[in-house]
C-alpha positions as MATLAB code, in Angstrom:
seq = 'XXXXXXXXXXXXXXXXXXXXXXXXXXXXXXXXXXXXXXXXXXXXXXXXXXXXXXXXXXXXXXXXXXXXXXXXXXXXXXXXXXXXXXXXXXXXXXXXXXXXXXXXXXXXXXXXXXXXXXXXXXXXXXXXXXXXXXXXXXXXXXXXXXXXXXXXXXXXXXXXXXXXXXXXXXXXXXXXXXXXXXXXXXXXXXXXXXXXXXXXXXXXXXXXXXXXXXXXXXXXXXXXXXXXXXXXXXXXXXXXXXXXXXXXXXXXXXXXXXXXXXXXXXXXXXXXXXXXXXXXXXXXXXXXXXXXXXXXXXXXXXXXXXXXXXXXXXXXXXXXXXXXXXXXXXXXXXXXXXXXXXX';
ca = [
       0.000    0.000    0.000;
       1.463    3.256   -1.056;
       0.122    7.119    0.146;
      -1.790    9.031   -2.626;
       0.779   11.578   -3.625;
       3.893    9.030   -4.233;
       6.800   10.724   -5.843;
       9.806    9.175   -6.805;
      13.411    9.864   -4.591;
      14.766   11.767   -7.758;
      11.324   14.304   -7.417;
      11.661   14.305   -3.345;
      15.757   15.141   -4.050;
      14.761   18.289   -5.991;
      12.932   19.670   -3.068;
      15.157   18.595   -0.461;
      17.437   20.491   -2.836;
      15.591   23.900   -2.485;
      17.706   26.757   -2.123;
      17.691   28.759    1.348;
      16.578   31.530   -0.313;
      13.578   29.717   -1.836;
      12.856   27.482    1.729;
      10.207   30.140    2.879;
       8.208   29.196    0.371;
       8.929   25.691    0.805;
       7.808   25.656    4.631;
       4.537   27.870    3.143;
       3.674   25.407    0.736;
       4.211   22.480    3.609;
       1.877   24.247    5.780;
      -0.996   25.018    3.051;
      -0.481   21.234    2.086;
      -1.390   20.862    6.137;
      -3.765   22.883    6.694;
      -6.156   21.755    3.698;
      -5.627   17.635    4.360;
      -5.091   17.860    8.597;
      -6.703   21.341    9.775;
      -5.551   23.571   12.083;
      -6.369   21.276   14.802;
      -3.106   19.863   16.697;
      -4.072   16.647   18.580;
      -2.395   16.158   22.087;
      -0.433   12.805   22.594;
       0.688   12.270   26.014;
       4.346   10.274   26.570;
       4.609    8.093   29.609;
       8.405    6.588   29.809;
       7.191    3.499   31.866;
      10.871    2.131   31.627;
      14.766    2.808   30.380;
      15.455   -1.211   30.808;
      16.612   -1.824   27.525;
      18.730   -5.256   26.075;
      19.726   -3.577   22.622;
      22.886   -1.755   22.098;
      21.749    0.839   20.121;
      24.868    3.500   19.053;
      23.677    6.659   20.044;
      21.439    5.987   22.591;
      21.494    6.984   26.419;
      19.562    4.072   27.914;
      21.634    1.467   25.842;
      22.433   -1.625   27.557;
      26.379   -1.550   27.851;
      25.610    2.570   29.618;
      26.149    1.480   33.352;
      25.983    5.177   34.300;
      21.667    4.802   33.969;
      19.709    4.457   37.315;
      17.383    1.725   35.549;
      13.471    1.974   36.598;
      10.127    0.886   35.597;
       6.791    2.535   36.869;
       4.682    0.310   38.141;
       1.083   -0.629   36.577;
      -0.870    2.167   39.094;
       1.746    4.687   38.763;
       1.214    4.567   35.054;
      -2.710    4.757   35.802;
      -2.470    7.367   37.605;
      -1.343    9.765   35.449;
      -3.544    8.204   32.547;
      -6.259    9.224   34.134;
      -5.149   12.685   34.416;
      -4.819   13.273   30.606;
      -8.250   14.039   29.705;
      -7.600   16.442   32.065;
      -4.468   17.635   30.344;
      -6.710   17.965   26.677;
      -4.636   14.721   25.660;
      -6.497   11.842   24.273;
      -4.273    9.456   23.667;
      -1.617    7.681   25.408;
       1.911    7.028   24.604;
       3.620    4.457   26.096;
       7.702    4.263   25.262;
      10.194    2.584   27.278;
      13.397    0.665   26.066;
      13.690   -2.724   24.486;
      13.429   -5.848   27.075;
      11.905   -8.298   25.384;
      10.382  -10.961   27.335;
       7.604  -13.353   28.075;
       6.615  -11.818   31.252;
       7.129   -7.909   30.478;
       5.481   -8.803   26.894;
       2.118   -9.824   29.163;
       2.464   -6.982   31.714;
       2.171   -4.325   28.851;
      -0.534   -6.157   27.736;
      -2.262   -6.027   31.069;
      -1.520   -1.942   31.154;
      -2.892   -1.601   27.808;
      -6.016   -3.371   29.066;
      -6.513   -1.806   32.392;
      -6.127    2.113   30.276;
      -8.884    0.861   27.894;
     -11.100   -0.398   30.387;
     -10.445    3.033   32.689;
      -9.871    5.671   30.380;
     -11.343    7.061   27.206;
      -8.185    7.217   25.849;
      -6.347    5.924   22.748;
      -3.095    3.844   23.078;
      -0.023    4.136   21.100;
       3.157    1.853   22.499;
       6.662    2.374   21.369;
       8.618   -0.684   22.765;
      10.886   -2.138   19.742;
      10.829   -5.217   17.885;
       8.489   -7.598   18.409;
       7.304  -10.619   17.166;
       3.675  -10.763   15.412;
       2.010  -12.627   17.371;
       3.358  -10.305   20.663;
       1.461   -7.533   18.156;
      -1.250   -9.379   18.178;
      -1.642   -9.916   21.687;
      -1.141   -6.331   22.722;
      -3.767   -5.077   19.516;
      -6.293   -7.541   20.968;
      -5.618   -6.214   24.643;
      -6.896   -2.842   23.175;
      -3.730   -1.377   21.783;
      -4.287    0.479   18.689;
      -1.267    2.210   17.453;
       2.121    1.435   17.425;
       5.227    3.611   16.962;
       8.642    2.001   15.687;
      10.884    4.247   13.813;
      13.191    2.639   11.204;
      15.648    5.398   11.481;
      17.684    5.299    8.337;
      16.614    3.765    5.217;
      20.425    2.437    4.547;
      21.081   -0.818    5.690;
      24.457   -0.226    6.311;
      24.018    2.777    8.137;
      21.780    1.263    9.910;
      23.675   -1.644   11.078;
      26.148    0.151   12.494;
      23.483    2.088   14.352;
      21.839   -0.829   15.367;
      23.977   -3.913   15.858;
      21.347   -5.927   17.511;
      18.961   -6.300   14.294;
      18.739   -5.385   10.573;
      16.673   -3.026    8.410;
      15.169   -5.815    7.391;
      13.752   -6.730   10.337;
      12.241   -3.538   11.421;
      10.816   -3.183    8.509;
       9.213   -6.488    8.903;
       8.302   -5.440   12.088;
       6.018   -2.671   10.452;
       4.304   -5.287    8.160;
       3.493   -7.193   11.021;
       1.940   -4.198   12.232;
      -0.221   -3.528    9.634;
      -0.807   -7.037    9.741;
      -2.793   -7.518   12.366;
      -4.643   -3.869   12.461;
      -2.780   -1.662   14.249;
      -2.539    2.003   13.204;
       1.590    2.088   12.250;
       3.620    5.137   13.259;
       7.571    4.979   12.168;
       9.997    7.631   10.838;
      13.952    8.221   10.837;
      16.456   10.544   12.433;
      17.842   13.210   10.586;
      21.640   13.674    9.287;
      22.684   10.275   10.608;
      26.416   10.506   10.440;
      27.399    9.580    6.635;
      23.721   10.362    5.183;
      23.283   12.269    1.971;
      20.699   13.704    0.600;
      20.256   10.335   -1.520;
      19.533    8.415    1.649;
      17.275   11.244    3.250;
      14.714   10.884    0.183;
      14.997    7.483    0.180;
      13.821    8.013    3.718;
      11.191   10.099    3.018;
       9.945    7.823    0.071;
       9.548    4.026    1.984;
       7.718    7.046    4.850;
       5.105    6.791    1.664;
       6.020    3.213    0.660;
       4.833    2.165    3.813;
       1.262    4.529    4.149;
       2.356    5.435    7.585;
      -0.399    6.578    9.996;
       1.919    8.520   11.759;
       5.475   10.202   11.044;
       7.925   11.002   13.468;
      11.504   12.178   12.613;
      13.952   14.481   14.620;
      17.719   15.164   14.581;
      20.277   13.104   15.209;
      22.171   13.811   18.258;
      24.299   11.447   19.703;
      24.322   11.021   23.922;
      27.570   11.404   25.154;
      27.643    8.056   26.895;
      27.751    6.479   23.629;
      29.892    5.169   20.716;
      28.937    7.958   18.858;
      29.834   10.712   21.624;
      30.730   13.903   19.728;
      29.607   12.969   16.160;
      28.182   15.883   14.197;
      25.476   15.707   12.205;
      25.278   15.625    8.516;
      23.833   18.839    8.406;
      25.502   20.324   11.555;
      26.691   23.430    9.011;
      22.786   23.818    7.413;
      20.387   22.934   10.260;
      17.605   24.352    8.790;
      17.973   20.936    6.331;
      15.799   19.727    9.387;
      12.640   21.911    8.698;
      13.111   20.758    5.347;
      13.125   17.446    5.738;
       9.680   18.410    7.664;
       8.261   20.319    4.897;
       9.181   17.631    2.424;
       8.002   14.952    4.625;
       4.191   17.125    4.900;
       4.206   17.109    0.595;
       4.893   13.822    0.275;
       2.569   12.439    2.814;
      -0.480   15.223    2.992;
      -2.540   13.265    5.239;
      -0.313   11.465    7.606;
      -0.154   12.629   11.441;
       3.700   14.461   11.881;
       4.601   15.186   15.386;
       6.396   18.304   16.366;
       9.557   16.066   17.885;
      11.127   16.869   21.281;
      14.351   16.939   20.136;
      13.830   20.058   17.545;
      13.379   21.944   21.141;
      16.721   20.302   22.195;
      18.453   21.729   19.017;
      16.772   25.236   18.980;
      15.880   25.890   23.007;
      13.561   28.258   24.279;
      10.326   26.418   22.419;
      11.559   27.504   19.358;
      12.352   24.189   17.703;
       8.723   22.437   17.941;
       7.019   25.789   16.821;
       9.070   25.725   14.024;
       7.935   22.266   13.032;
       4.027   22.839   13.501;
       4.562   26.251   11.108;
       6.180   23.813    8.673;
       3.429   20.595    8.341;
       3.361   19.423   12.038;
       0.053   18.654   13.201;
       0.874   16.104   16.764;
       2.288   17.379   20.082;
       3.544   14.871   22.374;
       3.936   15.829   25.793;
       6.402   14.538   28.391;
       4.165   13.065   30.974;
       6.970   11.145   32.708;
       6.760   11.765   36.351;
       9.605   14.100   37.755;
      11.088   11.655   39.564;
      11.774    9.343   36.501;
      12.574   11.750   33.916;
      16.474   12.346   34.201;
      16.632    8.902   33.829;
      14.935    8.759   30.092;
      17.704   10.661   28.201;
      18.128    9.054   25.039;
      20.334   12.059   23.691;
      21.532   15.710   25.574;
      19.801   18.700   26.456;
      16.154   16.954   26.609;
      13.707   19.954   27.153;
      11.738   19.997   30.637;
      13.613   17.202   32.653;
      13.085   19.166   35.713;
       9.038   19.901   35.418;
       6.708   17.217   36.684;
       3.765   15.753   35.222;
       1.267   17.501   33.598;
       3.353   20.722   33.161;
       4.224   19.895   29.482;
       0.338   20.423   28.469;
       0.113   23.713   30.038;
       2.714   24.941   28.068;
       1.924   23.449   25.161;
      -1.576   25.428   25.255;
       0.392   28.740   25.006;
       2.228   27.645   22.359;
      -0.823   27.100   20.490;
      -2.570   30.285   21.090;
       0.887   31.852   20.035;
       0.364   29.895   16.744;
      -3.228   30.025   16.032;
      -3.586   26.890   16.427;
      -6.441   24.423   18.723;
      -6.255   21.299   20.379;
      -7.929   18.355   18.932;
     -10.734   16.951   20.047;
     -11.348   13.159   19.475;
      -8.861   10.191   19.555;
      -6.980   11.554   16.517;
      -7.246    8.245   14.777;
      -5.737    7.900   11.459;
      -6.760   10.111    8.610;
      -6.165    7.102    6.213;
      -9.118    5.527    3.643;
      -7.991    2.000    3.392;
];
C-alpha cells in the first residue's frame, strides 16, 4: 500500500534540494499542504516513559544496555494509571507508552495487562513504542486494546543502519512494520535526521519508503548522539545547514499530505527556548507529544543531551503546550486523533 501523492526519490531530491533563499516558500507550501488535508487542529499525545530497561545496544542511545551510568526503573502498573487518568484532564487523548527494548515473556504480558486496564479506565487511545516484536506479541497487545504502534526505522540504509543498530537489521524492522499492519494496528515509524554519513540520496529514500509504507503517523527528529555512547561527539550531517531539518519536515508534509507528523522533542533540544517544535508545527506538524513522565523518573529517560523539561513534573508539558498554540493560532484536537487514512 502506497500514500496518494507518491513521488519518486529523484522528485523528493529536488525539493530537499531547495535553495535557502527559496525554503520560505517551501515551509509555506508544507503548511498550506497541512492545513487543507489535517486542519488547524493539533491533537495532544501524552508520553509516559514506563521504563529505560533496555537489552539492545543501540549506538547513540542513552539508555543502551552496555551505559552502566543509567539508574534503571520501571513505573509500576498504578503509577502509570495514575497519570492516565489525568490526561483528559491535560486535553490529551491518547496515550503514549515508550520505554526501552526488554523483550520478554513476562514484560510482553504486563504491557498487555496496562494496555487493558487504560482501555477499560480511560477514554483514551493507546499508542506503544517498545521495539521489535514478534507478530504474534502484536497481536496480543492489539487484541488487549492497543491500537497504534510507533517504531521508527531510522535510516533507510542498511548499512548505516547496522552500524546504528547492531542488535537487528533493516530488514527486520521493517518487517516489524508489516506485522503491524498485519494484524490492524494504526503504524507510526519515521527516521532521524543527518545520521552521520547520510546524503541527501539516503534522506529521500527516507522520506519515500515514509510513503512506501502509508504510515499513519510520522515522526523524525535530529540526530544527536548522547555522550555516553559510541557515537559521543559525532556531528550531524547537516551540523553546518540545520535548517535541512525543517526541510526534511516540509518535504516529509508534501509527500505524505494526510499522515499525522509530530512536532519532535528533540527540535526543542536543538533550537531551546520552544523555538524548535514551533518551528515544526509552522512547517506541516500537526501532533504534540507531551512529556508526561513523572519528575522523579525523567532524568533517567535521556536518550540524547539537552532533553527539554527534565526538571518539570507531570502535567506541566500540556500547560505549556496550550500557550504555544494560542501563540500559533492553532487548537487542540478533540477526538482520539485516529488515522486520517481511507484504506
Amino acid at each position: 500500500m502506497q500514500c496518494n501523492n507518491a513521488m519518486e526519490p529523484n522528485e523528493i531530491l529536488v525539493l530537499l534540494k531547495t535553495p535557502p533563499a527559496e525554503r520560505p516558500a517551501l515551509f509555506a507550501r508544507a503548511n498550506k499542504v497541512r492545513k487543507e488535508n489535517m486542519g488547524d487542529e493539533v491533537f495532544l499525545r501524552g508520553i509516559i516513559e514506563f521504563s529505560n530497561i533496555c537489552a539492545n545496544k543501540c549506538a547513540y542511545c542513552g539508555i543502551r544496555a552496555p551505559n552502566t551510568k543509567v539508574r534503571r526503573y520501571r513505573m509500576s502498573d498504578d503509577e502509570i494509571l495514575e497519570v492516565a487518568k489525568r490526561m483528559p484532564e491535560w486535553g490529551q487523548t491518547t496515550i503514549v507508552l515508550q520505554s526501552g527494548e526488554a523483550n520478554s515473556v513476562e514484560e510482553n504480558k504486563r504491557i498487555g495487562k496496562i494496555v487493558a486496564r487504560i482501555k477499560k479506565e480511560t477514554s483514551l487511545a493507546v499508542t506503544l513504542s517498545c521495539g521489535n516484536r514478534t507478530k504474534d506479541v502484536y497481536a496480543y497487545w492489539r487484541g488487549c486494546g492497543m491500537d497504534r504502534y510507533l517504531l521508527r526505522f531510522e535510516t533507510s540504509d542498511p548499512e548505516l543502519f547496522s552500524k546504528l543498530h547492531p542488535d537487528c537489521t533493516l530488514e527486520e524492522r521493517l518487517q516489524c512494520l508489516r506485522s503491524l499492519r498485519d494484524v490492524g494496528a494504526q503504524v507510526g515509524s519515521g527516521f532521524m535526521i543527518g545520521v552521520p554519513g547520510e546524503t541527501l540520496e539516503i534522506l529521500a529514500r527516507n522520506i519515500q519508503i515514509c510513503c512506501e509504507f502509508d504510515l499513519d503517523m510520522i515522526g523524525i527528529g535530529p540526530f544527536i548522539p548522547h555522550p555516553d555512547t559510541p557515537l559521543a561527539g559525532t556531528l550531524n550531517a547537516y551540523h553546518d545547514d540545520t535548517d535541512m531539518y525543517f526541510v526534511a519536515v516540509a518535504v516529509l508534509r508534501i509527500v505524505n499530505p494526510d499522515a499525522h507528523i509530530p512536532a519532535t522533542t528533540a527540535f526543542d533540544a536543538v533550537f531551546p527556548g520552544h523555538e524548535g517544535r514551533n518551528l515544526v508545527l509552522q512547517r506541516g506538524a500537526n501532533v504534540f507529544m507531551p512529556n508526561n513522565t513523572p519528575k522523579a523518573y525523567r532524568g533517567d529517560y535521556l536518550l540524547y543531551p539537552d532533553k527539554p523539561c527534565v526538571d518539570e513534573d507531570t502535567g506541566d508539558c500540556s500547560l505549556c503546550i496550550l500557550g504555544r498554540l494560542n501563540l500559533l493560532g492553532r487548537e487542540v484536537g478533540t477526538g482520539p486523533g485516529h488515522t486520517r487514512k481511507k484504506r
